[in-house]
MDAnalysis code that builds the backbone (N, CA, C; Angstrom):
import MDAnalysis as mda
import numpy as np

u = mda.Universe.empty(291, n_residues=97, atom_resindex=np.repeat(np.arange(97), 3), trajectory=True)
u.add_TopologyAttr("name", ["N", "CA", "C"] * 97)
u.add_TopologyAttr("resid", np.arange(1, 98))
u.add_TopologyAttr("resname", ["UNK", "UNK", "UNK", "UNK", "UNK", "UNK", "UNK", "UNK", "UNK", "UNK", "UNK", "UNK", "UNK", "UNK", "UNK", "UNK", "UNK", "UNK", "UNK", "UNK", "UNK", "UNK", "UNK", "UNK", "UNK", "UNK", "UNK", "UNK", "UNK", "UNK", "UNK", "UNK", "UNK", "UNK", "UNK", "UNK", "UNK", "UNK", "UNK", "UNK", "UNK", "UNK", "UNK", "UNK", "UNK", "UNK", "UNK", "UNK", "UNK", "UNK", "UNK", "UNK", "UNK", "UNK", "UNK", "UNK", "UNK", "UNK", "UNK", "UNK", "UNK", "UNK", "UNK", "UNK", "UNK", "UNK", "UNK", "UNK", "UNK", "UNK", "UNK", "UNK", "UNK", "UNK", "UNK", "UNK", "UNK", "UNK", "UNK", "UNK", "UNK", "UNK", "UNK", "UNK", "UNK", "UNK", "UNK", "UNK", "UNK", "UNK", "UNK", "UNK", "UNK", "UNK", "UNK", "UNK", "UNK"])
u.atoms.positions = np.array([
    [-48.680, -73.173, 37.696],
    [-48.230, -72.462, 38.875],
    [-48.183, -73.396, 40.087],
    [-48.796, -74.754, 39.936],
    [-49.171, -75.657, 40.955],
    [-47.696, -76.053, 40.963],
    [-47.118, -76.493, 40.222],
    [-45.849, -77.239, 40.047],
    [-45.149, -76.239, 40.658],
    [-45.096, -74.838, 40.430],
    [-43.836, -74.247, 40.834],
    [-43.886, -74.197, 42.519],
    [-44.787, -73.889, 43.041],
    [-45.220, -73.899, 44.441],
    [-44.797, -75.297, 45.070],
    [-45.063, -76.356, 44.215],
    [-44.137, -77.469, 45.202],
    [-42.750, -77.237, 44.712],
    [-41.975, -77.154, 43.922],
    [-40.730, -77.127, 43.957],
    [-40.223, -76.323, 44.744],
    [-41.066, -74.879, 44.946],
    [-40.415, -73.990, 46.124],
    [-40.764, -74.454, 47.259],
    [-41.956, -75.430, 47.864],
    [-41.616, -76.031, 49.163],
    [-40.724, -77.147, 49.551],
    [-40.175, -77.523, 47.987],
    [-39.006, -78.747, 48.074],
    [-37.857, -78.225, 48.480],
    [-37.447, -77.068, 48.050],
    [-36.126, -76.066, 48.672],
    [-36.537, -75.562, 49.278],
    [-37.396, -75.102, 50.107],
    [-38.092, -74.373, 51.659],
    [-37.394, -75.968, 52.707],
    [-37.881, -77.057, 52.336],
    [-37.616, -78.279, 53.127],
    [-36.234, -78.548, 53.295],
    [-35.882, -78.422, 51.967],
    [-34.531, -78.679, 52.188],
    [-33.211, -77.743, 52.807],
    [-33.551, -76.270, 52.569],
    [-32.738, -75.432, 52.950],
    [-33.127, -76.281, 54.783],
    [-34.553, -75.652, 55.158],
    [-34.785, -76.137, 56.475],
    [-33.744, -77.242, 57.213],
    [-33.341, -78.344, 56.481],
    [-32.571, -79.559, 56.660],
    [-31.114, -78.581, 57.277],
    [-30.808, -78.036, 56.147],
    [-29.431, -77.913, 55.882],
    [-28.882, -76.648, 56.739],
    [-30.216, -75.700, 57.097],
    [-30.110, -75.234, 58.359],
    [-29.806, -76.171, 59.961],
    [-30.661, -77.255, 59.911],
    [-30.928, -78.024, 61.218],
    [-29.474, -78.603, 61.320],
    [-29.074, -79.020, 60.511],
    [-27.784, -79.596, 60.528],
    [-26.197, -78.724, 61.004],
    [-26.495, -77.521, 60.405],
    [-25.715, -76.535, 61.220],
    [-25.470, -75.899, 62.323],
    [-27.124, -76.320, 63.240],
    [-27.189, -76.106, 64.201],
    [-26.686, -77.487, 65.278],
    [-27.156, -78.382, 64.452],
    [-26.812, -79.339, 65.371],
    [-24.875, -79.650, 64.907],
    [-24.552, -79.335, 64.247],
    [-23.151, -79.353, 64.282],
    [-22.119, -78.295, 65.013],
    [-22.821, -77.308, 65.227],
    [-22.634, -75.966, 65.524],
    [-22.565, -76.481, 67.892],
    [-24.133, -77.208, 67.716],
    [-24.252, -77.681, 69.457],
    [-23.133, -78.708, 69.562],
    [-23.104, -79.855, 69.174],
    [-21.943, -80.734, 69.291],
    [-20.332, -80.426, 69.284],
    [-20.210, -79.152, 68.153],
    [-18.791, -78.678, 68.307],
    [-18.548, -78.141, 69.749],
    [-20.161, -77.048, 70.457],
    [-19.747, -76.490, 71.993],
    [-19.741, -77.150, 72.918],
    [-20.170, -78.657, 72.348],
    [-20.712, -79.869, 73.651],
    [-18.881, -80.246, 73.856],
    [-18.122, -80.402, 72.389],
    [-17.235, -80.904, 72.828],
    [-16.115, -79.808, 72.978],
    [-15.869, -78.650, 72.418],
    [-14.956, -77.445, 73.060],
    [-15.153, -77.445, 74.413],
    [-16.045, -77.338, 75.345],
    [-16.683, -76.894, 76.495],
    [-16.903, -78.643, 77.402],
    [-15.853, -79.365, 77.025],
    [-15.424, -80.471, 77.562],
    [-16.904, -81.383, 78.612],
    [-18.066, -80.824, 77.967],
    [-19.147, -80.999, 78.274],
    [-19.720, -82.737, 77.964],
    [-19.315, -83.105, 76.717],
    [-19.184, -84.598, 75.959],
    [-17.508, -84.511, 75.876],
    [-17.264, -85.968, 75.991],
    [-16.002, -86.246, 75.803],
    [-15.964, -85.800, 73.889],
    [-14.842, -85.507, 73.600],
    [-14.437, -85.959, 71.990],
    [-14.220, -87.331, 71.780],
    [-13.789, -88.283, 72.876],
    [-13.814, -89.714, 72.551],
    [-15.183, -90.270, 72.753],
    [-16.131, -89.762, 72.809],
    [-17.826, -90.559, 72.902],
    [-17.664, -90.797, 71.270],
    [-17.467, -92.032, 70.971],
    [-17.548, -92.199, 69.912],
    [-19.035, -92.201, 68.970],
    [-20.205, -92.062, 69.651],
    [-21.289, -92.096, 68.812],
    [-21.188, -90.686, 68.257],
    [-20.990, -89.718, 69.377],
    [-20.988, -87.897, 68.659],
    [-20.022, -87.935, 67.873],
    [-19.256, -88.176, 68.237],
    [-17.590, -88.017, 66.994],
    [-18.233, -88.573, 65.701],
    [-18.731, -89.949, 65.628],
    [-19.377, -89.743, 64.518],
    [-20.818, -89.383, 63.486],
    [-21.350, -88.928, 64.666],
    [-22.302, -87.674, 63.919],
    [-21.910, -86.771, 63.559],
    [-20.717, -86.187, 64.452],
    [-20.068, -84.802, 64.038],
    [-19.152, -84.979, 63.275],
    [-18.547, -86.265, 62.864],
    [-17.832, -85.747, 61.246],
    [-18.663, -86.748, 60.399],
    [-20.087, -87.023, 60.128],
    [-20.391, -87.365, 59.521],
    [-21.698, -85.701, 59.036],
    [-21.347, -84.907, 59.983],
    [-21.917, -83.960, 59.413],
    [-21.434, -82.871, 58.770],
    [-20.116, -83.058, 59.357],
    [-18.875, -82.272, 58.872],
    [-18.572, -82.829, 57.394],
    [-18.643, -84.307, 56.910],
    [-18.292, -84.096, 55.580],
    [-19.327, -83.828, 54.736],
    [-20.712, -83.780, 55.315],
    [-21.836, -83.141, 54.556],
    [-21.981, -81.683, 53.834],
    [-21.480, -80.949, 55.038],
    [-21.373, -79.741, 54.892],
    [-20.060, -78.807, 54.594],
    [-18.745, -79.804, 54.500],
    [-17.935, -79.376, 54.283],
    [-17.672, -78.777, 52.677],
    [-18.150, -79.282, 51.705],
    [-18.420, -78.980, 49.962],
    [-19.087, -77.663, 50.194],
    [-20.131, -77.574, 51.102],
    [-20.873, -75.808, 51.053],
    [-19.840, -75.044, 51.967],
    [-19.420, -75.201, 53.080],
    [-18.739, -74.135, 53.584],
    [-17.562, -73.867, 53.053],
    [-16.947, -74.791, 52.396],
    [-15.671, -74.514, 51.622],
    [-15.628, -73.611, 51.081],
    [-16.107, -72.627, 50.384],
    [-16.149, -71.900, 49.104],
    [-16.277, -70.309, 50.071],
    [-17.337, -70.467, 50.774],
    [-17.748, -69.431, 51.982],
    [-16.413, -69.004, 52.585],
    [-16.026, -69.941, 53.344],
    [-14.823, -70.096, 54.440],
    [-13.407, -69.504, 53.131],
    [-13.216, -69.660, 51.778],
    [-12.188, -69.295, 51.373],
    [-12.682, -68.153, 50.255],
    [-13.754, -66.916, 50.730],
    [-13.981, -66.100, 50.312],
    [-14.004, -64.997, 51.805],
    [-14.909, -65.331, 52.674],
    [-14.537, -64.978, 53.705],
    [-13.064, -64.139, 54.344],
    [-12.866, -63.412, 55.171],
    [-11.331, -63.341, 55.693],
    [-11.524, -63.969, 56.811],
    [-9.852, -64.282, 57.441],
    [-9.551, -65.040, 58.542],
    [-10.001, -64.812, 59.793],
    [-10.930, -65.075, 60.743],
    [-11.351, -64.276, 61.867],
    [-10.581, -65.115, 62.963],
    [-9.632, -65.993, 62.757],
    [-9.129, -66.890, 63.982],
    [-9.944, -67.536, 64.656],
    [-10.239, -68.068, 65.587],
    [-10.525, -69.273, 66.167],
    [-11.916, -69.190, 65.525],
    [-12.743, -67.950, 65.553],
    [-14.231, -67.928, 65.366],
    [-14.534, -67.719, 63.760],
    [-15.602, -68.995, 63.554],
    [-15.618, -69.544, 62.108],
    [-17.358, -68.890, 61.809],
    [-17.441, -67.532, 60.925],
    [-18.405, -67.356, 60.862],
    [-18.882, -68.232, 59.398],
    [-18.527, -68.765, 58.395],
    [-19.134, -69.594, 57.515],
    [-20.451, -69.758, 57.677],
    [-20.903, -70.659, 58.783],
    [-22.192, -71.060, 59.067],
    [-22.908, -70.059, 59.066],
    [-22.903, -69.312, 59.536],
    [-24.106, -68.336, 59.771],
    [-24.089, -67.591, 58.778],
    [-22.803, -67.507, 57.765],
    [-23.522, -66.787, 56.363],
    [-24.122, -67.606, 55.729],
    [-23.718, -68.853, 55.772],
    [-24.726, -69.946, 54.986],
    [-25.894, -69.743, 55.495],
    [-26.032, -69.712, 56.682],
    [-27.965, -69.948, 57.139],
    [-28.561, -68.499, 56.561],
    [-27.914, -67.195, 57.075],
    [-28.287, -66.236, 56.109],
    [-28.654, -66.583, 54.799],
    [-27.578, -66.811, 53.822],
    [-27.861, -67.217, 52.674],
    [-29.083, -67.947, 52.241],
    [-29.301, -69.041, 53.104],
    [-30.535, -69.952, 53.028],
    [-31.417, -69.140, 53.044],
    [-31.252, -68.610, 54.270],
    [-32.875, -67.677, 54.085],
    [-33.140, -66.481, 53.193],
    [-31.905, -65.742, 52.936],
    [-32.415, -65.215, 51.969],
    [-32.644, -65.646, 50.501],
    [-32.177, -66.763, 50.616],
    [-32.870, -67.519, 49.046],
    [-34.304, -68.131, 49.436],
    [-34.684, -68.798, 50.426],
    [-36.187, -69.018, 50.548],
    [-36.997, -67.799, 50.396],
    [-36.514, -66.711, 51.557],
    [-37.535, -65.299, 50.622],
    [-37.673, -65.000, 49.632],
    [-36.524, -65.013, 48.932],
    [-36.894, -64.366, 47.296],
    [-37.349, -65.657, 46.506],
    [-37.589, -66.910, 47.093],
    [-37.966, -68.033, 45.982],
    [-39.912, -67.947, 46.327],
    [-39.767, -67.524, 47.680],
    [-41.044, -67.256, 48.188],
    [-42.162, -66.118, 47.435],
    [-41.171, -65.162, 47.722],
    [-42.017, -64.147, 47.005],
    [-41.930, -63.742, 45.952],
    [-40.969, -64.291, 44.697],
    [-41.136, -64.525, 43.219],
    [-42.605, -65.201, 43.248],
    [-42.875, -66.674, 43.478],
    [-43.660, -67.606, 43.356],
    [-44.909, -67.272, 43.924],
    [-45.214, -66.527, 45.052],
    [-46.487, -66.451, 46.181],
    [-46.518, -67.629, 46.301],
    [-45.988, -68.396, 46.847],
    [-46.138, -69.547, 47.324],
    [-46.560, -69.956, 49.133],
    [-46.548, -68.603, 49.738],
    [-47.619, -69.047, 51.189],
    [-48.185, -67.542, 51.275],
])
């Protein structure tokens, strides 16, 4: 049971990641819509499509099950949903906290 409890804090960590990353892709997209950072600061441009091709393989599938909402891209936030509701139920299968 020892083993299973770290593997469920290995996907507790990692969902965590893959949340943080959505958020911080999510701030950089309003930094640069909201003409707040240039789009030519080239260090953000490439954090932000170096996070964009990270996450582009998971939202793909989301985004073309989804319907079209126009400009506003809810993907992300069913993914972070998603995340969390897979850490709960990996949580409380396991009792792992």
């Amino acid at each position: 049971m020892q083993g299973l409890a770290v593997l469920v804090d290995i996907v507790v960590m990692l969902t965590n990641v893959l949340v943080m990353l959505i958020i911080v892709q999510f701030v950089i997209g309003l930094l640069f819509a909201f003409n707040v950072v240039s789009p030519s600061n080239e260090f953000l441009r490439q954090v932000y499509d170096s996070i964009n091709r990270l996450l582009e393989p998971v939202l793909r599938p989301i985004r073309n099950i989804m319907p079209n909402t126009g400009a506003i891209d809810f993907s992300p936030l069913v993914l972070i949903l998603g995340l969390q509701i897979l850490t709960r139920v990996l949580i409380g299968l396991t009792g792992a906290y």
